[in-house]
PyMOL commands that place a pseudoatom at each C-alpha (Angstrom):
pseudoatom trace, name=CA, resn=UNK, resi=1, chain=A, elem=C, hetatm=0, pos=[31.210, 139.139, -52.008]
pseudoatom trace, name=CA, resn=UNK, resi=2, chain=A, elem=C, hetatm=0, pos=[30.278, 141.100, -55.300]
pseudoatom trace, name=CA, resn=UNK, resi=3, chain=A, elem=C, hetatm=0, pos=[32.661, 143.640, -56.644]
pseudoatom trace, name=CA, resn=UNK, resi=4, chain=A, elem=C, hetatm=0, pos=[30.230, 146.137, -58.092]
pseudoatom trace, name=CA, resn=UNK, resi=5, chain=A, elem=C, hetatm=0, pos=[30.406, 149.409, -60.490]
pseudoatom trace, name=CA, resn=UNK, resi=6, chain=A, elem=C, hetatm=0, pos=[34.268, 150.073, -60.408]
pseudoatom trace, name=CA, resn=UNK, resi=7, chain=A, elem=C, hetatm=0, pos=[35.176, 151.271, -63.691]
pseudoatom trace, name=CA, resn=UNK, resi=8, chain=A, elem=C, hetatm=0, pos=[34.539, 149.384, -66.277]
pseudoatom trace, name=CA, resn=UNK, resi=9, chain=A, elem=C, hetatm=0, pos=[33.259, 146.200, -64.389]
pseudoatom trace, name=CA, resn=UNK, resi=10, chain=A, elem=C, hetatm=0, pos=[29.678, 145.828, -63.817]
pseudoatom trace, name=CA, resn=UNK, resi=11, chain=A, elem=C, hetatm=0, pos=[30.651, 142.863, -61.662]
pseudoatom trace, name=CA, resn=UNK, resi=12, chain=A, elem=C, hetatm=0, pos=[32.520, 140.378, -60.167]
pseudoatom trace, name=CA, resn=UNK, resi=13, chain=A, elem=C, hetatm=0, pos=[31.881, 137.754, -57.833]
pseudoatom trace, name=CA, resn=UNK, resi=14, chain=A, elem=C, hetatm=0, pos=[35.142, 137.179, -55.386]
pseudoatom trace, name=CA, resn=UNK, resi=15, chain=A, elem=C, hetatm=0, pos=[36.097, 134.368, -54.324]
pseudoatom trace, name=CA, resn=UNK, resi=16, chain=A, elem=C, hetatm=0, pos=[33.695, 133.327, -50.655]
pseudoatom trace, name=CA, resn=UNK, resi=17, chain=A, elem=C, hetatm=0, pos=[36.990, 133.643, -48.276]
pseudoatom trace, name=CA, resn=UNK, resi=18, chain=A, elem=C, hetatm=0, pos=[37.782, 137.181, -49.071]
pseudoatom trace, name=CA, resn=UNK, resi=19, chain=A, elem=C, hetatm=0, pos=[36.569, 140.189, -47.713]
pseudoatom trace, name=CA, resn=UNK, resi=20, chain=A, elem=C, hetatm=0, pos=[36.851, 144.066, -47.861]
pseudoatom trace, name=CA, resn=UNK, resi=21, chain=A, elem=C, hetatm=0, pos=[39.788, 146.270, -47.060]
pseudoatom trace, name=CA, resn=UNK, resi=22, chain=A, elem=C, hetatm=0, pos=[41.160, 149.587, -47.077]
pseudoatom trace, name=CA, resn=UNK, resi=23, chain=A, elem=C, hetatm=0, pos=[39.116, 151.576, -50.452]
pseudoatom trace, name=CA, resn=UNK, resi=24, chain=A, elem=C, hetatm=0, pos=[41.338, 154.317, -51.728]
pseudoatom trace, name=CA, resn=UNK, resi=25, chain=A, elem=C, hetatm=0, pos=[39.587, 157.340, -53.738]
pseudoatom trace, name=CA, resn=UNK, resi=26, chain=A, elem=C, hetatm=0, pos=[41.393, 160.001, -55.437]
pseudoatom trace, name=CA, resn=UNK, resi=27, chain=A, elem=C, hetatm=0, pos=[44.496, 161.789, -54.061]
pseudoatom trace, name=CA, resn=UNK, resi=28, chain=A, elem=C, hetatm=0, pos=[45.624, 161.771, -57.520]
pseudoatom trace, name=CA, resn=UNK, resi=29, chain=A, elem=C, hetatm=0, pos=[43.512, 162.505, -60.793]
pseudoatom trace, name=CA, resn=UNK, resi=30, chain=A, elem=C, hetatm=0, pos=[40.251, 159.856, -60.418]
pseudoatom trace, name=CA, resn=UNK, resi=31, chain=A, elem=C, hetatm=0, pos=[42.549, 156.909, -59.009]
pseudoatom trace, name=CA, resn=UNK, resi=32, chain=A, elem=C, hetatm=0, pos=[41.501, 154.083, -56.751]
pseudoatom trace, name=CA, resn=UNK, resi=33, chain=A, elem=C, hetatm=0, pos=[42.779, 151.439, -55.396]
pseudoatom trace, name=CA, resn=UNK, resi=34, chain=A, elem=C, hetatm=0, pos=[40.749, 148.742, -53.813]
pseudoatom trace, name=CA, resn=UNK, resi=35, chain=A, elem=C, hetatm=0, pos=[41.707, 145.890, -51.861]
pseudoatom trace, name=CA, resn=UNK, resi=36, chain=A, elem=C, hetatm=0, pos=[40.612, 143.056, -50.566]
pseudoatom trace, name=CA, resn=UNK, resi=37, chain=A, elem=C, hetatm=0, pos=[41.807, 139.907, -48.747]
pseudoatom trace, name=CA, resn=UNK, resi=38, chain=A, elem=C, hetatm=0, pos=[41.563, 136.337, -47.227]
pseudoatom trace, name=CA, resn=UNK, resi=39, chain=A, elem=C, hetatm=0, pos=[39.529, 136.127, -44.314]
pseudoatom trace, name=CA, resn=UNK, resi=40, chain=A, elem=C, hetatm=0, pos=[42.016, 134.190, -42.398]
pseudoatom trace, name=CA, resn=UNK, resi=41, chain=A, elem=C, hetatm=0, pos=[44.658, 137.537, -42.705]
pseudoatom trace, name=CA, resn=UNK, resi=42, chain=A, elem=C, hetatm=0, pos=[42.136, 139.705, -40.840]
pseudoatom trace, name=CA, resn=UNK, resi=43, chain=A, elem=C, hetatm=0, pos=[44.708, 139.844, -38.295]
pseudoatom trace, name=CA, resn=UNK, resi=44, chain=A, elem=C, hetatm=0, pos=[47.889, 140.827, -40.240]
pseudoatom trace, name=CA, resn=UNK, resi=45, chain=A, elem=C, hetatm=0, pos=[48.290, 144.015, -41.549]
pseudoatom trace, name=CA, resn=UNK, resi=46, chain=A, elem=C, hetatm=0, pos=[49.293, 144.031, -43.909]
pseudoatom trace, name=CA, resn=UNK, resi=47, chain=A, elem=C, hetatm=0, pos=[47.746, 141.270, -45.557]
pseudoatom trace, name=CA, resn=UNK, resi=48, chain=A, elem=C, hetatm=0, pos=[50.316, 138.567, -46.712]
pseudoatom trace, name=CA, resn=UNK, resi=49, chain=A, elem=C, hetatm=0, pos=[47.651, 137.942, -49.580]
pseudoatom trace, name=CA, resn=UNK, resi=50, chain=A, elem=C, hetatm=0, pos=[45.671, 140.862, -51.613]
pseudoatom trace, name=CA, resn=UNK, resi=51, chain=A, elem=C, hetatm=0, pos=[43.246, 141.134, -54.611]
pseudoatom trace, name=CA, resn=UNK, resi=52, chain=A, elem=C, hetatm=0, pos=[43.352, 145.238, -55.918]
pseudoatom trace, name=CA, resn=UNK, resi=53, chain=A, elem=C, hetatm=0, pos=[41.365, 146.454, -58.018]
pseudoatom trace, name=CA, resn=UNK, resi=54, chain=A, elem=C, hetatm=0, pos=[43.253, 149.478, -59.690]
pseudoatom trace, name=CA, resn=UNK, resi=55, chain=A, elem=C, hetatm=0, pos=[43.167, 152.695, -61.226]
pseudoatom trace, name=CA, resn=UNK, resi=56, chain=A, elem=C, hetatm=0, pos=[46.188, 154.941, -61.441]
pseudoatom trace, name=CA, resn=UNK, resi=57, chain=A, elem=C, hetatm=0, pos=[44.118, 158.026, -61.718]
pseudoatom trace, name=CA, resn=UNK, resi=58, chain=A, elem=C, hetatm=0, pos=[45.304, 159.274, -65.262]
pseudoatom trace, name=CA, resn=UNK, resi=59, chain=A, elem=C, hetatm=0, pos=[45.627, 157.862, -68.997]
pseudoatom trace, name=CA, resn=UNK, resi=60, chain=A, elem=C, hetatm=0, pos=[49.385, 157.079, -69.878]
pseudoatom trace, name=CA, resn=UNK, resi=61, chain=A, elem=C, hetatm=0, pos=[50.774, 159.130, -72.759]
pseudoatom trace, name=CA, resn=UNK, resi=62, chain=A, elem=C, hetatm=0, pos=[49.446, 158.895, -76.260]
pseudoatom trace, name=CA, resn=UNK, resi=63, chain=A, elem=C, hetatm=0, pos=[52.240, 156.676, -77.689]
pseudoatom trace, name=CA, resn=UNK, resi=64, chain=A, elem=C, hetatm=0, pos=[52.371, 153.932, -74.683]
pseudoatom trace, name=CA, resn=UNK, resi=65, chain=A, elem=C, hetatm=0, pos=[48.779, 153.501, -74.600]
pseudoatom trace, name=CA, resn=UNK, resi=66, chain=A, elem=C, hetatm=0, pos=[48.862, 153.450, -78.440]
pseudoatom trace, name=CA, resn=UNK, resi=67, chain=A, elem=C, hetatm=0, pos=[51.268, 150.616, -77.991]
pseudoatom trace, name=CA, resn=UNK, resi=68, chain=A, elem=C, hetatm=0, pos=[49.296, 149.100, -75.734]
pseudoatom trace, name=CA, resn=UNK, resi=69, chain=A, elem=C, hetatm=0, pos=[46.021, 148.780, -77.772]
pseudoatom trace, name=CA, resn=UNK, resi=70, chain=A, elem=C, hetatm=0, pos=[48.062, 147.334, -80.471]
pseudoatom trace, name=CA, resn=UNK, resi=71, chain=A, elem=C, hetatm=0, pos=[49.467, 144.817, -78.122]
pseudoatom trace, name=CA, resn=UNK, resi=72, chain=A, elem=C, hetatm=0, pos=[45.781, 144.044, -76.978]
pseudoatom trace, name=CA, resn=UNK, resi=73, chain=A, elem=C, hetatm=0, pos=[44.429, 143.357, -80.604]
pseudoatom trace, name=CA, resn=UNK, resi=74, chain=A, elem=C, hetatm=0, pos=[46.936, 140.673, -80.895]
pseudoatom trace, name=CA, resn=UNK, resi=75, chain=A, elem=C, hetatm=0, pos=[44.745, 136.993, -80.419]
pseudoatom trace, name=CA, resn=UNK, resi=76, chain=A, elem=C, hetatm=0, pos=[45.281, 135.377, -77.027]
pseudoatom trace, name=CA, resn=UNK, resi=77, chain=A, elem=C, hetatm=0, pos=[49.010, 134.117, -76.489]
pseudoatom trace, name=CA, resn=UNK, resi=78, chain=A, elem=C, hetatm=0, pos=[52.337, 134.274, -74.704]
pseudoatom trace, name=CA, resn=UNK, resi=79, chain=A, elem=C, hetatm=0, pos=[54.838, 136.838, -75.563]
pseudoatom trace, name=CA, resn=UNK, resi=80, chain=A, elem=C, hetatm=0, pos=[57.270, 135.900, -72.762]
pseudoatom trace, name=CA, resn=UNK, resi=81, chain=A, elem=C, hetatm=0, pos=[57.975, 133.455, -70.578]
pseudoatom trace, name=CA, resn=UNK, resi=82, chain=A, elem=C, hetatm=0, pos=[61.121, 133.569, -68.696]
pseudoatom trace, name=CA, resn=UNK, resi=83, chain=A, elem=C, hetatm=0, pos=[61.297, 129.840, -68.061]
pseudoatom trace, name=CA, resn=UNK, resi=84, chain=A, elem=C, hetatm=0, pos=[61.862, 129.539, -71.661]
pseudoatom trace, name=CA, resn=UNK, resi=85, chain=A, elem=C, hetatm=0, pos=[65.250, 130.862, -71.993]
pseudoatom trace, name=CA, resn=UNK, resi=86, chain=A, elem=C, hetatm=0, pos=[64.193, 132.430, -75.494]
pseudoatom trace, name=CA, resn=UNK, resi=87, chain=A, elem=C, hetatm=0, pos=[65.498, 135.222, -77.075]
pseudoatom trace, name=CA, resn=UNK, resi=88, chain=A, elem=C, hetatm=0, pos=[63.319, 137.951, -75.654]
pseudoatom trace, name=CA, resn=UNK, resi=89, chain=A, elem=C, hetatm=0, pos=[64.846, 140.952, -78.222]
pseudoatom trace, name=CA, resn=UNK, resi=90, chain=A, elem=C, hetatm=0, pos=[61.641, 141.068, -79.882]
pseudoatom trace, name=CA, resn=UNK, resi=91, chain=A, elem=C, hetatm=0, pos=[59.194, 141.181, -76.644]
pseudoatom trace, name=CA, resn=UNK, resi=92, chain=A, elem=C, hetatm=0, pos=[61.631, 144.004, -75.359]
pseudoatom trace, name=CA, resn=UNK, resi=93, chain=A, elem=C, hetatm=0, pos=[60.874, 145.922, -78.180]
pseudoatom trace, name=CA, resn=UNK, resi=94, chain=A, elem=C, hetatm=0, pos=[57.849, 145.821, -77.282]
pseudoatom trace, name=CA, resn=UNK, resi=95, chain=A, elem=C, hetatm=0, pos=[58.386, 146.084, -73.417]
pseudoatom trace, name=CA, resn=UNK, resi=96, chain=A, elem=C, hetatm=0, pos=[60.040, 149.693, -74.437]
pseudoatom trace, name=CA, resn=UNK, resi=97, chain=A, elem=C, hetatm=0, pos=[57.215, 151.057, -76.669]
pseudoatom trace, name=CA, resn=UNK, resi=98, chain=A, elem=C, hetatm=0, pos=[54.197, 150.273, -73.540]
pseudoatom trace, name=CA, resn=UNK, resi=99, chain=A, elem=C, hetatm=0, pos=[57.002, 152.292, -71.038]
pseudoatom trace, name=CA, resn=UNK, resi=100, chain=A, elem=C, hetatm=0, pos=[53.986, 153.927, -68.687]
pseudoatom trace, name=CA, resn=UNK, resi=101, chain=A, elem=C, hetatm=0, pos=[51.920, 151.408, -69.577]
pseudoatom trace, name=CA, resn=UNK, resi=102, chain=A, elem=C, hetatm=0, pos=[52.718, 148.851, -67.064]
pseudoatom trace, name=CA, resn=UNK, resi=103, chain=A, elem=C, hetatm=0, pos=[53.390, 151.195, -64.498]
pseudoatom trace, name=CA, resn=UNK, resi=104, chain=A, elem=C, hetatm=0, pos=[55.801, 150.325, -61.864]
pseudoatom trace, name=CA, resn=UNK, resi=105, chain=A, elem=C, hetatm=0, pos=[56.432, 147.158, -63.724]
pseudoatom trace, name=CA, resn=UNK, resi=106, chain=A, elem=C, hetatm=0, pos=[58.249, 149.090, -66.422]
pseudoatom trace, name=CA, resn=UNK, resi=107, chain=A, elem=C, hetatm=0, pos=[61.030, 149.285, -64.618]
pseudoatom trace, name=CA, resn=UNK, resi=108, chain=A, elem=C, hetatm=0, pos=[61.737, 145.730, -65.779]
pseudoatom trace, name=CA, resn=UNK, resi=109, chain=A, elem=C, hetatm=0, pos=[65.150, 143.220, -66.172]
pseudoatom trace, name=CA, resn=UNK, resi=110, chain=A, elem=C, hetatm=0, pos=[64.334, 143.380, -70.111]
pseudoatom trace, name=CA, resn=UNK, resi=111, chain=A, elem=C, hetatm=0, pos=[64.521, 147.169, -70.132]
pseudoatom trace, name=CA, resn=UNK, resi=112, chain=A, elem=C, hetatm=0, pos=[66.595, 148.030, -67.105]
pseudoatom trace, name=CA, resn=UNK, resi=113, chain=A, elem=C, hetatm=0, pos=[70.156, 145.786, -67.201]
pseudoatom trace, name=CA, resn=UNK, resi=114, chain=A, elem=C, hetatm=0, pos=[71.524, 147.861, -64.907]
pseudoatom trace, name=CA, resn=UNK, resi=115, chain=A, elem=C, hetatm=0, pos=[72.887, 146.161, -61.422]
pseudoatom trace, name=CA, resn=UNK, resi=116, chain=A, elem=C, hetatm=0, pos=[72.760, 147.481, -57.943]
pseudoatom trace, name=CA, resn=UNK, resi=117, chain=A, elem=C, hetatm=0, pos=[70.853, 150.599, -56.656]
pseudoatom trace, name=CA, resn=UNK, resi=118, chain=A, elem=C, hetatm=0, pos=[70.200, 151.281, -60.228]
pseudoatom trace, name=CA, resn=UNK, resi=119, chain=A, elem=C, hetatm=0, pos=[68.842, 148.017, -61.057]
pseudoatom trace, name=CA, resn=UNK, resi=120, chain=A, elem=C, hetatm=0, pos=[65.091, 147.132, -62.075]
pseudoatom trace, name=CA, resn=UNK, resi=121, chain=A, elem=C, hetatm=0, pos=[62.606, 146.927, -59.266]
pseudoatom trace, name=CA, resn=UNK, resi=122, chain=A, elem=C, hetatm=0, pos=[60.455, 144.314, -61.314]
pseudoatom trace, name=CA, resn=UNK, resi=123, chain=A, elem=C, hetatm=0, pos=[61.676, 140.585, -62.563]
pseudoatom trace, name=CA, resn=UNK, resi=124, chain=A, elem=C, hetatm=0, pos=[58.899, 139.909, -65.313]
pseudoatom trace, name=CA, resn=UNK, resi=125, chain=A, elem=C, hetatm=0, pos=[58.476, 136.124, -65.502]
pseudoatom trace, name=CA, resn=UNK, resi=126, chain=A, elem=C, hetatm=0, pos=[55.364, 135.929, -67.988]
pseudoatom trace, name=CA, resn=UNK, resi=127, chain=A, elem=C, hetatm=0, pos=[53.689, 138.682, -70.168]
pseudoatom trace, name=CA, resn=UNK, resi=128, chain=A, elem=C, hetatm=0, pos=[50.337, 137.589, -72.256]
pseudoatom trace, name=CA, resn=UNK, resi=129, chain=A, elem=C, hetatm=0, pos=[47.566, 138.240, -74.149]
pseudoatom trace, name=CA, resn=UNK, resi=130, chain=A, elem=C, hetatm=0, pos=[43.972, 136.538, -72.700]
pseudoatom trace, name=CA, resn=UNK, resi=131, chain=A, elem=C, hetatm=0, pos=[40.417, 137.083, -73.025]
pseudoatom trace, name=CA, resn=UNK, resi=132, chain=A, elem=C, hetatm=0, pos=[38.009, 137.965, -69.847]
pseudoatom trace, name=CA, resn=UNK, resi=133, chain=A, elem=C, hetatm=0, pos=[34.556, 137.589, -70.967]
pseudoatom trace, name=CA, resn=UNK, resi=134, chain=A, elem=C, hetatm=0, pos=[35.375, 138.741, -74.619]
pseudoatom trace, name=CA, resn=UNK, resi=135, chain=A, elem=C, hetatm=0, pos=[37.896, 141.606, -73.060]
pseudoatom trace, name=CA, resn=UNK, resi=136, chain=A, elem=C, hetatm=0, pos=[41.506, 141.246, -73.969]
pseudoatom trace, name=CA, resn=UNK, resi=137, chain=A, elem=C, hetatm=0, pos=[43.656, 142.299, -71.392]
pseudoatom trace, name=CA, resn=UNK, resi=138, chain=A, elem=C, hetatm=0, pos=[47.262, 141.928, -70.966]
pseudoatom trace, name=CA, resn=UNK, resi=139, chain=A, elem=C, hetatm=0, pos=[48.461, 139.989, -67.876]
pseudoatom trace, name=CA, resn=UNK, resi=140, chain=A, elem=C, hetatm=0, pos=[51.604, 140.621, -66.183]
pseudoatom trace, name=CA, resn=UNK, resi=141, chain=A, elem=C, hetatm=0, pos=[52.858, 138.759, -63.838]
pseudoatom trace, name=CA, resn=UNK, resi=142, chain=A, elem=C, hetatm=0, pos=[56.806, 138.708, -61.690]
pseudoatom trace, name=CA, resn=UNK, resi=143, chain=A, elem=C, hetatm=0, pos=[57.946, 139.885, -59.040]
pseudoatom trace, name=CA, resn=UNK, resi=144, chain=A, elem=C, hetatm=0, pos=[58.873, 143.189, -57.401]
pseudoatom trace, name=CA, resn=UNK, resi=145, chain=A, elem=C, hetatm=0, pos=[61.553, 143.078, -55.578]
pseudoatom trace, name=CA, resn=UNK, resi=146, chain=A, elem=C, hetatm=0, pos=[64.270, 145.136, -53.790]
pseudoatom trace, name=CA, resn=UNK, resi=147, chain=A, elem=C, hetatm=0, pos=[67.218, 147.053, -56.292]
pseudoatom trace, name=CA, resn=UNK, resi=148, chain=A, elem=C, hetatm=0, pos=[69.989, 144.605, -56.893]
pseudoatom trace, name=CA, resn=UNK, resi=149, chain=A, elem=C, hetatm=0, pos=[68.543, 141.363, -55.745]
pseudoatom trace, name=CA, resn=UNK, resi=150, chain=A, elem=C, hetatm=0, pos=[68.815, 138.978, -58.093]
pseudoatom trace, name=CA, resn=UNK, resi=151, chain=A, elem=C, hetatm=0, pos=[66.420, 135.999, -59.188]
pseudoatom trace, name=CA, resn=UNK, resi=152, chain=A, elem=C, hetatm=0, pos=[67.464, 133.592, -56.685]
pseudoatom trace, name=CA, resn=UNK, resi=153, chain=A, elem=C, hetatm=0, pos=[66.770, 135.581, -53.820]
pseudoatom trace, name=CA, resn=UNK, resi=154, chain=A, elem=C, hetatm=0, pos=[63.057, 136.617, -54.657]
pseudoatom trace, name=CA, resn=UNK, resi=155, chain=A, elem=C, hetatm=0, pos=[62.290, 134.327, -51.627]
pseudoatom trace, name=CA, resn=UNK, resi=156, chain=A, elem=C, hetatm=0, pos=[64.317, 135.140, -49.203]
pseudoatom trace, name=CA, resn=UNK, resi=157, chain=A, elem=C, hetatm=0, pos=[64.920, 138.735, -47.269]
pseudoatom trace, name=CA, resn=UNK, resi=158, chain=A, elem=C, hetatm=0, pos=[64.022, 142.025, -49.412]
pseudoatom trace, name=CA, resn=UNK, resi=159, chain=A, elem=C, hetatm=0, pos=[61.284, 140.546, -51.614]
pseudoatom trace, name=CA, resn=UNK, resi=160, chain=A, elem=C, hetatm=0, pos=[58.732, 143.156, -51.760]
pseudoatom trace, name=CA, resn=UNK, resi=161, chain=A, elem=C, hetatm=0, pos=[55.523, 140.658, -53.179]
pseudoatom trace, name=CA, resn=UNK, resi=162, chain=A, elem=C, hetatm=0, pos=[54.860, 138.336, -55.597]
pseudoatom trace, name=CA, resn=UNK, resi=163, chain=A, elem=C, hetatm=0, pos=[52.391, 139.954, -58.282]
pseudoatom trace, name=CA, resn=UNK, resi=164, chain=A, elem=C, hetatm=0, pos=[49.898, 138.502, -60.941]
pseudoatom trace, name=CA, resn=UNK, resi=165, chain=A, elem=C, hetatm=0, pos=[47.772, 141.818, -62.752]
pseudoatom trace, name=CA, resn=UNK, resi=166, chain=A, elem=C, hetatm=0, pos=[45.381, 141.784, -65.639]
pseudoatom trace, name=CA, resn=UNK, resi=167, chain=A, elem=C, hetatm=0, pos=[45.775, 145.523, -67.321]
pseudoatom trace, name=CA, resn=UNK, resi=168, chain=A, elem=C, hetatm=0, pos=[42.842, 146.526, -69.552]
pseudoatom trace, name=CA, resn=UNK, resi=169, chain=A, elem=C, hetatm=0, pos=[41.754, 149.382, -71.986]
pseudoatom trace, name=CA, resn=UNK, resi=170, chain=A, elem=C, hetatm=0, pos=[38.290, 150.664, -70.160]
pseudoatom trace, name=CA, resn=UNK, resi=171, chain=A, elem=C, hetatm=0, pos=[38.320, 153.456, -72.619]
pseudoatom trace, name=CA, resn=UNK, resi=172, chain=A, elem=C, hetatm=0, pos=[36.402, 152.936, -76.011]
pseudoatom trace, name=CA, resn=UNK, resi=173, chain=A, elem=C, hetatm=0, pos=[38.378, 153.011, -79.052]
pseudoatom trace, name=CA, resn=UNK, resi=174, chain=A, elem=C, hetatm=0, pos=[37.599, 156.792, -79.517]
pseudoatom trace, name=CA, resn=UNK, resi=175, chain=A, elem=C, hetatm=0, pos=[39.042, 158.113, -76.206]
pseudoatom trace, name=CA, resn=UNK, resi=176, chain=A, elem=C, hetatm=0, pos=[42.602, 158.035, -74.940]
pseudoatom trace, name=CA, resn=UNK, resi=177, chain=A, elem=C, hetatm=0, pos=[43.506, 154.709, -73.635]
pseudoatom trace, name=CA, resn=UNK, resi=178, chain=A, elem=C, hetatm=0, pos=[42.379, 154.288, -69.824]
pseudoatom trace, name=CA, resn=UNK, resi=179, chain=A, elem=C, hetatm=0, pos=[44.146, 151.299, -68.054]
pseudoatom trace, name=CA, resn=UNK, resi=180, chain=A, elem=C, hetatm=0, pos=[42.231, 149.796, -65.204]
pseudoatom trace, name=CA, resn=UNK, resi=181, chain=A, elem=C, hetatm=0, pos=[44.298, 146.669, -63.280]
pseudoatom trace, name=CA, resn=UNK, resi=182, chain=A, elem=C, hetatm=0, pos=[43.059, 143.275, -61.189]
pseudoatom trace, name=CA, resn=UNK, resi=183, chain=A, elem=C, hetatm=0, pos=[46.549, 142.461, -58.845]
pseudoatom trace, name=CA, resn=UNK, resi=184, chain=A, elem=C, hetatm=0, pos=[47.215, 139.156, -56.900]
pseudoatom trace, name=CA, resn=UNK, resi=185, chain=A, elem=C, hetatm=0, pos=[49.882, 139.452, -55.207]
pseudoatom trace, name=CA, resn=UNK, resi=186, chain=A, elem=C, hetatm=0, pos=[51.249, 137.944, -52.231]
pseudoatom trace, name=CA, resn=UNK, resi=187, chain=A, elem=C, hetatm=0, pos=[54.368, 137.833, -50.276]
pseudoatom trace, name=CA, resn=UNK, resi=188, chain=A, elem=C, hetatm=0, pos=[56.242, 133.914, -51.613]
pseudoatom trace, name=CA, resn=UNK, resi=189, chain=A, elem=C, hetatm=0, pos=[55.591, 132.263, -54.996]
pseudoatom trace, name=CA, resn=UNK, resi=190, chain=A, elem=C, hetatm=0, pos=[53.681, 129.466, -52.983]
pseudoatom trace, name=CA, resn=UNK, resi=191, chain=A, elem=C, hetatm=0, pos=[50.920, 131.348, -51.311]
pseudoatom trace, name=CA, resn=UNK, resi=192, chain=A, elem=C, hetatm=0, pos=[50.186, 133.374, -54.863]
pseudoatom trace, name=CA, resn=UNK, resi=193, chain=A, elem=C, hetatm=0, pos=[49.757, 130.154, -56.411]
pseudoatom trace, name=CA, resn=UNK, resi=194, chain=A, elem=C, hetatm=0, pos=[47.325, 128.456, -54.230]
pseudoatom trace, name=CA, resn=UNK, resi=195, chain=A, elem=C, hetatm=0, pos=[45.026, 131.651, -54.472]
pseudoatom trace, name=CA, resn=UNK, resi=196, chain=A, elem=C, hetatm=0, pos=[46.027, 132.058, -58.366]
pseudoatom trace, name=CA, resn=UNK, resi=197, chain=A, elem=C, hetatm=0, pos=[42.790, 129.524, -58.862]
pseudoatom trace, name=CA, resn=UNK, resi=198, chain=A, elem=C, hetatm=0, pos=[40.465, 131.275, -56.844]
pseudoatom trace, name=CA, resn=UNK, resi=199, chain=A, elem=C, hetatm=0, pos=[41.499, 134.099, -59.019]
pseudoatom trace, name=CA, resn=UNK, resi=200, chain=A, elem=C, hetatm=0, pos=[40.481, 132.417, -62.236]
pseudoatom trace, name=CA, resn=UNK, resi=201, chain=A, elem=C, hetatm=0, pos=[37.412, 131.497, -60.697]
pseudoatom trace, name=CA, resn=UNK, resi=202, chain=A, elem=C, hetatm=0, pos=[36.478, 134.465, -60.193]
pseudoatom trace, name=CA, resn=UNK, resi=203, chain=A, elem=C, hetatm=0, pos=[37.475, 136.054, -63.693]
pseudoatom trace, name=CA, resn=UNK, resi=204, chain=A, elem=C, hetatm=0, pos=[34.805, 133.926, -65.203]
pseudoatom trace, name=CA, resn=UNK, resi=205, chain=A, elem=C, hetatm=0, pos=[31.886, 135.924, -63.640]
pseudoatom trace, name=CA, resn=UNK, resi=206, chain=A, elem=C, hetatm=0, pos=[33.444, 139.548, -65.080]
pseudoatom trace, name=CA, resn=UNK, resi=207, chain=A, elem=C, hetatm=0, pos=[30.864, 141.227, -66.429]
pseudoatom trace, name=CA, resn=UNK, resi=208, chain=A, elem=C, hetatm=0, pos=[31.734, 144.416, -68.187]
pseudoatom trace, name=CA, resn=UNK, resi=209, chain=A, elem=C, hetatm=0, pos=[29.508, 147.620, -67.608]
pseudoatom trace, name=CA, resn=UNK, resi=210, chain=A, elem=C, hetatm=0, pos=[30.297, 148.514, -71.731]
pseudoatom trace, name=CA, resn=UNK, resi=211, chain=A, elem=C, hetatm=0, pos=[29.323, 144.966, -73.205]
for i in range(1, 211): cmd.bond("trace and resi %d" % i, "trace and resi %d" % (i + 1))
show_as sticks, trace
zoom trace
């Protein structure tokens, strides 16, 4: 299946086993949100497995998506991996100034220490810099999760999904920053990383409807 003319992507070839879902347009500025899923899944809804391609229907204010172009001219590496254990004061800096940004995964363990009802809704595990076809975009990947729960019981009852989302500036450098997003996410660790390849795969064929 070709992905075709969504905001800044000419095209994308999916991966063979996935087909259309629910298509979401407007409701809230010029948002959509289009998903799609693994063949197999036709019969669960939802989906246990989803590719989105998103658009939150606004730019975020000035200063995040500032912050977030500056973040994007940086070359491609990792700025946090959790699995490290490093000292991540620098990276939340920088997890602060985006804010809006990342969107629901703002609300983030590295900005949010609060515990209980109060506590973040998203565990970020890995936040990067990569090139798509000569696009930088910013992925983002960890998992939301119900308030309170800690690392250890991601898997087990609450977890909300398992998530895996390229952000990138479809704006050109004279307009406000416009954020467009590519999700994976899925409901364990296990079944987001045997479609995390198929992913990948298809990243390679991104062409971009302003290159």
């Amino acid at each position: 299946m070709l992905l075709k003319k969504v905001g800044v992507i000419k095209d994308m070839l999916l991966p063979a086993e996935f087909v259309q879902g629910e298509h979401q347009f407007g409701g809230m500025g010029n948002n959509w949100r289009l998903i799609y899923y693994p063949r197999k899944y036709k019969d669960e809804s939802p989906s246990p497995v989803q590719l989105i391609s998103y658009y939150r229907g606004s730019p975020p204010i000035a200063a995040a998506g500032e912050a977030f172009r500056v973040m994007l001219s940086q070359p491609p590496q990792i700025l946090f991996a959790q699995e490290d254990g490093k000292d991540a004061s620098a990276v939340t800096s920088m997890v602060k100034n985006l804010g809006a940004a990342l969107g629901s995964a703002s609300d983030n363990q590295l900005v949010n220490q609060k515990q209980g009802l109060h506590g973040p809704i998203f565990y970020l595990q890995k936040l990067a810099v990569a090139q798509i076809s000569k696009r930088s975009v910013l992925i983002v990947s960890g998992v939301f999760h119900r308030s309170g729960a800690t690392p250890d019981e991601f898997q087990f009852e609450g977890s909300t999904n398992y998530s895996h989302a390229l952000l990138f500036d479809a704006a050109s450098g004279s307009e406000p920053c416009r954020i467009e997003e590519i999700v994976l996410q899925a409901d364990t660790a296990e079944l987001l990383g045997t479609y995390l390849p198929l992913l990948d795969r298809a990243l390679n064929t991104v062409r971009w409807a302003d290159r």
